[in-house]
C-alpha positions as CSV (number, residue, x, y, z in Angstrom):
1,X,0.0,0.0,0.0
2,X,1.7,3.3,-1.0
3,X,1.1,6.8,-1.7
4,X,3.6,8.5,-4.4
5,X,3.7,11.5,-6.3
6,X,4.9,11.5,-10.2
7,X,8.2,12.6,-10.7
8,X,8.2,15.0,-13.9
9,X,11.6,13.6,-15.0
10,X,11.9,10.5,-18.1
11,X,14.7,8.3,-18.2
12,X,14.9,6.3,-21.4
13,X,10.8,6.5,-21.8
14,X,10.2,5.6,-17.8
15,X,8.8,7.8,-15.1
16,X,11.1,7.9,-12.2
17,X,9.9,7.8,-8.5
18,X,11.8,9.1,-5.7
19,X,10.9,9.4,-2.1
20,X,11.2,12.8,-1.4
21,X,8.2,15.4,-1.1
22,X,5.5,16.5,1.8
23,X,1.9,17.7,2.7
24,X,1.0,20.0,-0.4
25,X,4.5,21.5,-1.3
26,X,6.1,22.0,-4.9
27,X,9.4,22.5,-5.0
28,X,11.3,23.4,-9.1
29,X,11.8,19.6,-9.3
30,X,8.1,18.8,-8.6
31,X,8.8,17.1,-5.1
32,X,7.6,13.5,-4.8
33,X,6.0,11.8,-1.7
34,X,6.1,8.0,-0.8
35,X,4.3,7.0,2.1
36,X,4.9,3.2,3.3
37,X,2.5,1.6,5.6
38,X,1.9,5.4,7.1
39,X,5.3,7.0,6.9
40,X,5.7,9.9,5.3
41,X,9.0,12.0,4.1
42,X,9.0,15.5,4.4
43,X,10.0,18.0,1.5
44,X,12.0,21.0,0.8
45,X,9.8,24.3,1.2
46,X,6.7,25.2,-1.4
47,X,7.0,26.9,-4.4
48,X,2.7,27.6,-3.6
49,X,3.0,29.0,-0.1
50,X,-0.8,29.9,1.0
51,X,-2.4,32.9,-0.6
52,X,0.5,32.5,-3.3
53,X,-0.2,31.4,-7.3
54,X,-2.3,29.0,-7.7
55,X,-5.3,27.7,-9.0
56,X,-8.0,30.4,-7.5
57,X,-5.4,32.6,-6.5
58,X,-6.6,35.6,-9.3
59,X,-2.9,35.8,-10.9
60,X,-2.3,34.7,-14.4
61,X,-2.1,30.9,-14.7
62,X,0.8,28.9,-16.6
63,X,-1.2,28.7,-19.8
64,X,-1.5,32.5,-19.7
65,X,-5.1,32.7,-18.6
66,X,-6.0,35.0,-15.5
67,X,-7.9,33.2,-12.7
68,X,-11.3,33.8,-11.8
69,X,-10.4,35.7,-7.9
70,X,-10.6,38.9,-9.3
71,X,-13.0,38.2,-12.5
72,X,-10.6,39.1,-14.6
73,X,-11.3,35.2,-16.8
74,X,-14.1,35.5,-19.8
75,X,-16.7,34.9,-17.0
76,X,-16.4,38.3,-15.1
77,X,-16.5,39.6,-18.8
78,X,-20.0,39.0,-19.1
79,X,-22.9,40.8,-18.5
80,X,-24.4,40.3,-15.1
81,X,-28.3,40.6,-16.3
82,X,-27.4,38.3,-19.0
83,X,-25.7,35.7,-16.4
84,X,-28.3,35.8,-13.7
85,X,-30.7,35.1,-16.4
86,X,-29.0,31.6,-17.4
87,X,-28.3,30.7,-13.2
88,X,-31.8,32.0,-12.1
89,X,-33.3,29.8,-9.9
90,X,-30.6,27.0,-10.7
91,X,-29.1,25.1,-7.9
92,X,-25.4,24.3,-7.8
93,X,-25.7,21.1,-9.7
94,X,-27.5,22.8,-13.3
95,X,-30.7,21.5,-12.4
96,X,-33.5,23.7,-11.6
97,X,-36.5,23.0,-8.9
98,X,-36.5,21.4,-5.9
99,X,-34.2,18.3,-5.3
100,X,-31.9,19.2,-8.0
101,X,-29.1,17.4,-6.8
102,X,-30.7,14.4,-7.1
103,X,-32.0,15.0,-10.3
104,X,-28.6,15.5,-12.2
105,X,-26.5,13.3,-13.3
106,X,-24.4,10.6,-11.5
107,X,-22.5,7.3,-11.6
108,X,-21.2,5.0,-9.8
109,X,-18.1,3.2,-10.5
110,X,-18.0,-0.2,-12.3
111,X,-16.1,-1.8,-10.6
112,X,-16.0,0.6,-7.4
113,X,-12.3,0.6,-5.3
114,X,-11.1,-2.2,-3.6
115,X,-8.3,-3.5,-2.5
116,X,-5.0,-3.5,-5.4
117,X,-7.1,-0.4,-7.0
118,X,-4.0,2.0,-8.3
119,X,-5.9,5.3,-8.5
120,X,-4.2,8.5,-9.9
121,X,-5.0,12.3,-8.7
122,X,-4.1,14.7,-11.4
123,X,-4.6,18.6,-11.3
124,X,-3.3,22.0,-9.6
125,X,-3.4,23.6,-6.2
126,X,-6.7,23.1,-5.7
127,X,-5.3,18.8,-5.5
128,X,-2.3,19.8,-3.4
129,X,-3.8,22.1,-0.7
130,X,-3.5,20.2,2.3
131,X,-2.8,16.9,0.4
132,X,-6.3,15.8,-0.7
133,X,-4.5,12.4,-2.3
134,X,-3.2,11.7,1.1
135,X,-5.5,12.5,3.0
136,X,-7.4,10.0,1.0
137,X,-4.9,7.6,1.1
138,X,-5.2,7.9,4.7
139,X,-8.9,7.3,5.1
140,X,-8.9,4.3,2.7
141,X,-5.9,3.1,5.0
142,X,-8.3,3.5,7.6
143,X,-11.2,2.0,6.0
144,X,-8.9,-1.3,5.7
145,X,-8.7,-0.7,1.5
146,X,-5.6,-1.5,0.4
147,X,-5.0,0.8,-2.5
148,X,-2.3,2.6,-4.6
149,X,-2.9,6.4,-5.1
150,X,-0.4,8.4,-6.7
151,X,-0.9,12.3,-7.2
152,X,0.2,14.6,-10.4
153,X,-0.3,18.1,-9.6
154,X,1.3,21.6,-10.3
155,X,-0.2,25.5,-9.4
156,X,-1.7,26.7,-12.7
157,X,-1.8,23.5,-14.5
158,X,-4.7,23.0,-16.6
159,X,-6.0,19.8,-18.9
160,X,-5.3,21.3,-22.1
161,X,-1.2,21.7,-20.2
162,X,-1.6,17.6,-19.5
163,X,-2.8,16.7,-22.1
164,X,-0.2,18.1,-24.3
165,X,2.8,15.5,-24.6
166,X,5.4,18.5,-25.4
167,X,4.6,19.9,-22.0
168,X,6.9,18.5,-18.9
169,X,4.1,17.3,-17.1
170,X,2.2,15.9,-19.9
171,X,4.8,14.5,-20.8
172,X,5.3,13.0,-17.5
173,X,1.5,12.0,-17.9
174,X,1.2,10.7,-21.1
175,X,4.2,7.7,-20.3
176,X,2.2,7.0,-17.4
177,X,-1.1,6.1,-18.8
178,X,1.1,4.6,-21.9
179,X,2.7,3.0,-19.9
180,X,0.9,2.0,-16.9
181,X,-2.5,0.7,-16.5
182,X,-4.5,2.2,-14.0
183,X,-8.0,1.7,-12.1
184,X,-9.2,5.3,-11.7
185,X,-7.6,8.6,-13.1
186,X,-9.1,11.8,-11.2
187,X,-8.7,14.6,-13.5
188,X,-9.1,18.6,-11.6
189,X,-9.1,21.4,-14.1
190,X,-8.2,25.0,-13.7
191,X,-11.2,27.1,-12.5
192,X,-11.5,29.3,-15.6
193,X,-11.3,26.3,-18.1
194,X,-14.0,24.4,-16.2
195,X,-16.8,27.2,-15.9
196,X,-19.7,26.8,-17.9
197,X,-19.0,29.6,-20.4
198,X,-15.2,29.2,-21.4
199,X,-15.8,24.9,-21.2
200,X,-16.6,24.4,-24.4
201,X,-13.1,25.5,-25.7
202,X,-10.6,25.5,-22.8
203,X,-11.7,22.2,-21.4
204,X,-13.7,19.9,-22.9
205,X,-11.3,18.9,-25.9
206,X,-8.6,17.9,-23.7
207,X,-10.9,16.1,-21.2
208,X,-12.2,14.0,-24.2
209,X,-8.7,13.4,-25.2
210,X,-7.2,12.3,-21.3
211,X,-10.5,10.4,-21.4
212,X,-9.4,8.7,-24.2
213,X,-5.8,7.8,-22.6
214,X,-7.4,7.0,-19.7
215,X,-9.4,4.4,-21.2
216,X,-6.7,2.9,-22.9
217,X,-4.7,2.5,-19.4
218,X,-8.2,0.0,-18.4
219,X,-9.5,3.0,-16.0
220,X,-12.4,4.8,-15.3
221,X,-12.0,8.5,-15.6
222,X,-13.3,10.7,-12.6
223,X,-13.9,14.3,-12.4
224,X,-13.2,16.1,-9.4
225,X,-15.4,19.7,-9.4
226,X,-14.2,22.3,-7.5
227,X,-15.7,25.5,-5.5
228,X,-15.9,28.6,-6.3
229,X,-14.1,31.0,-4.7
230,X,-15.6,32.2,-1.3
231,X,-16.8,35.6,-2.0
232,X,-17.4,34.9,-5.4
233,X,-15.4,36.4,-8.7
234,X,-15.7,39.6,-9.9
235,X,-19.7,40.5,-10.8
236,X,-20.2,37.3,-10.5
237,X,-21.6,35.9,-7.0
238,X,-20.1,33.0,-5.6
239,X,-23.8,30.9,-5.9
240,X,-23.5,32.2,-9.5
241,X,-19.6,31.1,-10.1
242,X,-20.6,27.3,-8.4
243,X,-23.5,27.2,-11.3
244,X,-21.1,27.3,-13.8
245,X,-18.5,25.0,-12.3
246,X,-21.4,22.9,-11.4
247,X,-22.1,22.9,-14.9
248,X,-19.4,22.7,-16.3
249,X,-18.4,19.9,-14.8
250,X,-21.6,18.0,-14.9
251,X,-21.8,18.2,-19.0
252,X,-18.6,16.9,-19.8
253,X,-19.2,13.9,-16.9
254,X,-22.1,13.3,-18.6
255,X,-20.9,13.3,-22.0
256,X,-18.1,10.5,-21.3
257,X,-20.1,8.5,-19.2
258,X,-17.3,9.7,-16.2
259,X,-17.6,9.8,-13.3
260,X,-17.9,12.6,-10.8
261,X,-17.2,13.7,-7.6
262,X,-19.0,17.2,-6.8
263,X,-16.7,18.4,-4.3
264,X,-18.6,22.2,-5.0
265,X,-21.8,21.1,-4.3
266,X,-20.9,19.1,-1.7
267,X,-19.2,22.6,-0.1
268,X,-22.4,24.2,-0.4
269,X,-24.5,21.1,1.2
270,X,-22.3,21.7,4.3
271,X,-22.1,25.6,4.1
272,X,-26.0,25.2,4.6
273,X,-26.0,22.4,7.4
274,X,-23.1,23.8,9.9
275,X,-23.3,27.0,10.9
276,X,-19.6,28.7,10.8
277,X,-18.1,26.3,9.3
278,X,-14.9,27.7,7.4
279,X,-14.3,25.1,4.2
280,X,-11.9,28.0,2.6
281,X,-8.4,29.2,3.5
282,X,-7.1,32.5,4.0
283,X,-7.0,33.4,0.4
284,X,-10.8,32.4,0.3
285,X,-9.9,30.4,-2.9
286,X,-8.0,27.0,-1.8
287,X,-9.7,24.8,0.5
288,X,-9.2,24.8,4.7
289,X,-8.2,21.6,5.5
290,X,-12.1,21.0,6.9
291,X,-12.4,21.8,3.4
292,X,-9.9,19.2,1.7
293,X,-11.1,16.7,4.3
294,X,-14.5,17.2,3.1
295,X,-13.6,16.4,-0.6
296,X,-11.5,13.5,0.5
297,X,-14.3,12.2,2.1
298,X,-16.7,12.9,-1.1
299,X,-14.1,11.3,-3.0
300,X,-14.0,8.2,-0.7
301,X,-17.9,7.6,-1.0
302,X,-18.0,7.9,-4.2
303,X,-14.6,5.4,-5.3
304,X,-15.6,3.1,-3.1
305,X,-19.4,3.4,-2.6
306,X,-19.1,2.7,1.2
307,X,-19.7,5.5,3.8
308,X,-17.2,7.4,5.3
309,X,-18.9,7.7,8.7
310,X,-17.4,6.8,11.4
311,X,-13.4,6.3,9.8
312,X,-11.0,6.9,12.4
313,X,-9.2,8.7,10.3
314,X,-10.0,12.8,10.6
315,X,-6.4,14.6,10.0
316,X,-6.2,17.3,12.6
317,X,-9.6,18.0,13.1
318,X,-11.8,17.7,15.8
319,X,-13.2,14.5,16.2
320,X,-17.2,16.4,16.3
321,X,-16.3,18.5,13.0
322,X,-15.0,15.8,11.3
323,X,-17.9,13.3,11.9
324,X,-20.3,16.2,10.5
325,X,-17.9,16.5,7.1
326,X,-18.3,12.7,7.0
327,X,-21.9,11.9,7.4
328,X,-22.4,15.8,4.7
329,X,-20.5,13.4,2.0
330,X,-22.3,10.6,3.1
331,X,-25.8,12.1,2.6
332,X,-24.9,13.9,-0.5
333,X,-22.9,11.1,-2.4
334,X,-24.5,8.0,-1.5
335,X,-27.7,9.4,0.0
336,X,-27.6,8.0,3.2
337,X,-30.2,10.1,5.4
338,X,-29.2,10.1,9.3
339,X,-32.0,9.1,11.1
């Protein structure tokens, strides 16, 4: 059972691993973690300190596109009248009317995780915040799954940058799903690729074609949706920016047949249900760690279609916040209704 992170260096066509990196830090070599049976090797300092670039952080991302923080992306370019018209009365998941949620689409995995699964996290800051691969890793630990999980991520990176085989990291990608087979892939895209209005052509061709890849490497591609920044993104609220994402994400799921964990809706499910409960850090773009614990348990329901109530794994949280975060995942990805 081991938890690594993809080194972004080929020797003679094979991905190297080394034992190296830590708890959501980047260093100019792309640090890489191993953790065996629980141990964990710390890494030099991060290139992504908190409220630094980044995913969400509202400075111009590595494919030359400014993030949504200070609406300066295509989305806070739009009219508001004409926005509010397409997200009135809309919940976060694109569906309109009551019980929306439950309405949209979903999947479940066939199979779902179990033990031997070899499950890959790729995407940006929004990924590496507070480790969401291992603090997965570390719940399905718990749980008593014995799984691989491996983590490609980078601040900025976007699907269209890993998709693209001249790039380092997609590079780095491309041998391993070449070259590797793989149960689950768990793609996270930028935020102003994956919003409703710029999806069409900044993320859903390069989805298609890692969906492709993925396929290829015998796994089932997942989507991990994202939240939208805390107080919103230029004249756009932040209900209004989690539409979009919501959306966004939710077409292109649908469209493959993927599958998807909603960590924004989820966000908003437990924004609603526990009163002060801060799911955002300081930068009110990346996730607290409630927040990353939150998706990891979301992404733990879903993979493996068991609940994650009552794993004895919860970080450094307090026991009473983490049990709510659980049984808000619970409820919202398998539907489990505490009685």
């Amino acid at each position: 059972m081991k938890m690594m992170k993809l080194l972004p260096v080929l020797l003679a066509a094979a991905i190297v691993m080394t034992a190296a990196a830590g708890c959501g830090s980047r260093d100019d070599s792309q640090a890489v973690k191993e953790t065996e049976a629980g141990a964990a090797v710390t890494s030099s300092p991060a290139a992504n300190p908190a409220g630094g670039a980044g995913d969400g952080s509202g400075e111009e991302d590595g494919a030359g596109n400014a993030d949504a923080a200070n609406g300066a992306d295509k989305a806070g370019a739009t009219d508001k009248t004409e926005t509010e018209d397409k997200t009135k009365d809309t919940d976060p998941s694109g569906q309109t009317g009551e019980g929306g949620a439950e309405e949209a689409y979903s999947r479940i995995p066939d199979p779902p995780a179990s033990d031997g699964s070899k499950i890959l996290f790729v995407g940006n800051s929004h990924t590496y915040t507070n480790d969401l691969p291992g603090m997965f890793y570390s719940m399905a630990e718990a749980g008593g799954h014995k799984v691989d999980v491996y983590d490609l991520t980078e601040g900025y990176y976007t699907l269209k940058m890993y998709s693209d085989p001249e790039d380092e990291l997609g590079s780095v990608l491309t041998e391993a799903l070449k070259g590797e087979s793989w149960d689950f892939v768990v793609l996270q895209e930028n935020t102003n690729a994956s919003i409703a209005l710029n999806a069409k052509k900044d993320m859903y061709p390069y989805a298609r074609q890692l969906d492709g890849m993925i396929q290829k490497a015998g796994g089932q591609t997942v989507f991990l949706m994202t939240w939208a920044p805390k107080d919103g993104a230029g004249v756009l609220s932040h209900e209004m920016v989690q539409t979009q994402l919501s959306l966004g994400y939710r077409t292109i799921a649908e469209e493959l047949d993927a599958l998807l964990i909603p960590g924004g809706e989820v966000f908003e499910a437990a924004r609603k249900q526990v009163e002060g409960l801060e799911l955002w850090g300081e930068d009110g773009q990346h996730p607290s760690e409630e927040g990353t614990y939150l998706a990891a348990c979301s992404a733990y329901a879903l993979l493996f279609q068991e609940s994650p109530v009552g794993n004895s794994f919860v970080s450094d949280l307090d026991q009473a916040v983490a049990g709510e975060l659980q049984e808000i995942a619970d409820a919202y990805i398998l539907g489990t209704k505490k009685s």
